[in-house]
C-alpha positions as CSV (number, residue, x, y, z in Angstrom):
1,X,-208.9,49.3,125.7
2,X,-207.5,46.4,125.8
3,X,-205.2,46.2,122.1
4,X,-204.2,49.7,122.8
5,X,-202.7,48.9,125.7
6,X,-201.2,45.6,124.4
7,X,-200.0,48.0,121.6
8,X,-198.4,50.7,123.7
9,X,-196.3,48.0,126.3
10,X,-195.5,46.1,123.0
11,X,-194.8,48.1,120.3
12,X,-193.9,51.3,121.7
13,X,-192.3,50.2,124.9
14,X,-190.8,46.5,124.4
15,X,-189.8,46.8,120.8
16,X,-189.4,50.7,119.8
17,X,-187.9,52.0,123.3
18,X,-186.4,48.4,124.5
19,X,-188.1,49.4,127.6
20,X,-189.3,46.0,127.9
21,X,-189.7,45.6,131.8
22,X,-192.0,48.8,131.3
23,X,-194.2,47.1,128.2
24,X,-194.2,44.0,130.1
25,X,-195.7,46.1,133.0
26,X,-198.6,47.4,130.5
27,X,-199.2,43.8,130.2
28,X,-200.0,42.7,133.5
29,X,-202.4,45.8,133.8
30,X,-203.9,44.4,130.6
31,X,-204.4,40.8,132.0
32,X,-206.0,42.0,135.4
33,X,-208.4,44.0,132.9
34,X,-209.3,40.9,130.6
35,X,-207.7,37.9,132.1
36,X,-209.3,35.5,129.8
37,X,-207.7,37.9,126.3
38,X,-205.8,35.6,123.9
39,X,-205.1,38.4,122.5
40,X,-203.4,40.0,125.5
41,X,-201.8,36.5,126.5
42,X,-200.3,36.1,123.0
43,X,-198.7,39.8,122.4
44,X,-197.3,39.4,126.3
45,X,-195.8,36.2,125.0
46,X,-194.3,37.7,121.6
47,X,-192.6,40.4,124.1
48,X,-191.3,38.3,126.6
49,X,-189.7,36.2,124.3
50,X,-188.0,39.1,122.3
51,X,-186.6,39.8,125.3
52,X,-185.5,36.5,126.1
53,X,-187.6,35.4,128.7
54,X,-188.7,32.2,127.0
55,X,-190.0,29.8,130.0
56,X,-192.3,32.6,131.1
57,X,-193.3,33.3,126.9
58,X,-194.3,30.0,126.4
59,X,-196.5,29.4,129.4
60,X,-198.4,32.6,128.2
61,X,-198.4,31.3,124.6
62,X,-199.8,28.1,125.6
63,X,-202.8,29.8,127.9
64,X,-203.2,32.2,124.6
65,X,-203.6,29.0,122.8
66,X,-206.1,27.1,125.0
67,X,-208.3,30.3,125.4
68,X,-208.6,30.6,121.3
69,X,-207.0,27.2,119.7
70,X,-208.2,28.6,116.1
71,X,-206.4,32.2,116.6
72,X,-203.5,32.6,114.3
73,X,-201.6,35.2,116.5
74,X,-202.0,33.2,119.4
75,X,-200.6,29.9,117.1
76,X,-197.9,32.7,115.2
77,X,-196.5,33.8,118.8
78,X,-196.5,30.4,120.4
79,X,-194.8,29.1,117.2
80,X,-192.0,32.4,117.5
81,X,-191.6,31.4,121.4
82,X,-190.7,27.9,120.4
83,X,-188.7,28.5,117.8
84,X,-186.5,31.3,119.3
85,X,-186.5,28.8,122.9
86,X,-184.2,25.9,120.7
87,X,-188.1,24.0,120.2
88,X,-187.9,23.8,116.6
89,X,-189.9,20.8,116.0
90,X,-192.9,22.1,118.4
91,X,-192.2,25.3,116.4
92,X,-193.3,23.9,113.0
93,X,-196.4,21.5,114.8
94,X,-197.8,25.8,115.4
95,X,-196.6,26.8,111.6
96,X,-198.6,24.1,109.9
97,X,-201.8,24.8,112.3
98,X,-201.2,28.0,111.0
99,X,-200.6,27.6,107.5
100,X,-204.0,26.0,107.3
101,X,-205.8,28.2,109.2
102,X,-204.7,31.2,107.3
103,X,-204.3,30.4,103.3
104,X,-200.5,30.6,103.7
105,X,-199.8,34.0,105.3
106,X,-196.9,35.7,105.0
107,X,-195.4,35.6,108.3
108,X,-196.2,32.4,108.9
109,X,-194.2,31.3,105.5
110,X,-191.3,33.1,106.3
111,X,-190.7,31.1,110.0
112,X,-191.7,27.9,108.4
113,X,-189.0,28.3,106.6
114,X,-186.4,29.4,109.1
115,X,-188.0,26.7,111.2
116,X,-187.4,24.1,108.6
117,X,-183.5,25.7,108.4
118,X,-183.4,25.2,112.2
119,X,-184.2,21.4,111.9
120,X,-181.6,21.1,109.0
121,X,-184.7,20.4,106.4
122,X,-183.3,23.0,103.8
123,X,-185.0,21.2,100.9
124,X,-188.4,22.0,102.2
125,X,-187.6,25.8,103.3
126,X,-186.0,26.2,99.9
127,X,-189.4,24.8,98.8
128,X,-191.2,27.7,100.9
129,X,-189.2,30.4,99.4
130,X,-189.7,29.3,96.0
131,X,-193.2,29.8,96.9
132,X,-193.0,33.1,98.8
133,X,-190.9,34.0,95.5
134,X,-193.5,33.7,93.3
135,X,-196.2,35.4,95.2
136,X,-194.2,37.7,95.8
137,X,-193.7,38.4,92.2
138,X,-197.6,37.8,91.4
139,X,-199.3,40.0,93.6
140,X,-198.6,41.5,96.9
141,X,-196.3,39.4,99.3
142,X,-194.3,41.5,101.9
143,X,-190.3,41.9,100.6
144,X,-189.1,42.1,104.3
145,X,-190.6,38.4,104.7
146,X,-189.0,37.5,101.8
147,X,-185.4,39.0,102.5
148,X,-185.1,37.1,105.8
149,X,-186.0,33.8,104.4
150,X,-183.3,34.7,101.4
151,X,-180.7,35.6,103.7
152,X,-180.8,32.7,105.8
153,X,-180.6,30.6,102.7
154,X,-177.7,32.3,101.6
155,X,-179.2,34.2,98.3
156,X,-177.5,37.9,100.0
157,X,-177.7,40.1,96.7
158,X,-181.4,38.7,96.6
159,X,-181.4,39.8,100.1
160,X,-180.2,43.1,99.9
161,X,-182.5,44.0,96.9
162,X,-185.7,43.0,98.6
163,X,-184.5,44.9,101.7
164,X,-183.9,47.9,99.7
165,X,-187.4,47.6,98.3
166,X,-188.9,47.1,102.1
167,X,-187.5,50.7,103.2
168,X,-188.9,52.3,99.7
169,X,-192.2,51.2,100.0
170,X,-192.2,51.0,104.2
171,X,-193.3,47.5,104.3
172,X,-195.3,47.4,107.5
173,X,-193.2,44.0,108.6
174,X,-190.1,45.9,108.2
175,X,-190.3,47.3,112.1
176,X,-190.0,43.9,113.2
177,X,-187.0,42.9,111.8
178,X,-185.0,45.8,113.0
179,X,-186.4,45.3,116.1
180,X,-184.8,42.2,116.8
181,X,-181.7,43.4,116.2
């Protein structure tokens, strides 16, 4: 199955182990199986760039890409391998495309912003917090989304609260973050 396999090298390998020649491995047994999977293109592309392997990321981004150009984890992970490879400005082209595609989801919010930080723009990721801000306090937004973007701009109490709330309530999102770290 193909996401359980993309699952297992990524999640448990790469990101919970740091076994991530291992969970790449998964992925190439997961590409000979489906060789035309987005899917399996995009989450390959998300790992190799967590581990730092960006030229190889973004060439498996940009096939996820052209096999599904309306996917938003193919546009999300190409967008990540950019912005985490010093491409900021192709970074945000893949954070707008996704924006529209997906009613302003959460993850996509939060790197707009950091993206926006990245090209020195901080009135327009200061406008993207304010925004996460309020959803967050109308109905459900993800506080671990919300933390990073306040920490990068600075607001650390605000930070620290929202982080705090993020292990209480296990926001899902949360594994990421630490798993960068």
């Amino acid at each position: 199955h193909i996401q359980a396999r993309a699952w297992y090298g990524m999640f448990c390998l790469a990101f919970a182990r740091g076994d991530f020649e291992e969970g790449v491995g998964e992925f190439k047994i997961t590409i000979e199986n489906d060789p035309i999977s987005s899917y399996a293109h995009s989450c390959l592309a998300l790992t190799l760039s967590t581990a730092g392997t960006f030229k190889e990321a973004i060439v498996s981004a940009e096939y996820a890409v052209k096999l599904d150009p309306d996917s938003l984890i193919a546009r999300y992970n190409l967008g990540y391998c950019y912005l985490w490879s010093g491409q900021p400005d192709k970074a945000l082209k893949e954070w707008k495309f996704g924006l529209k595609i997906s009613k302003r989801q959460a993850w996509i919010l939060h790197f707009i912003s950091l993206t926006y930080l990245k090209l020195d723009q901080r009135n327009e990721a200061q406008k993207i917090f304010e925004e996460m801000k309020i959803r967050y306090r109308n109905n459900y937004f993800p506080p671990s989304n919300l933390a990073i973007v306040a920490a990068a701009l600075g607001e650390d109490k605000y930070a620290l609260e929202l982080a705090h709330t993020s292990l209480e309530i296990i926001d899902p999102y949360l594994f990421f973050t630490v798993s960068n770290l």
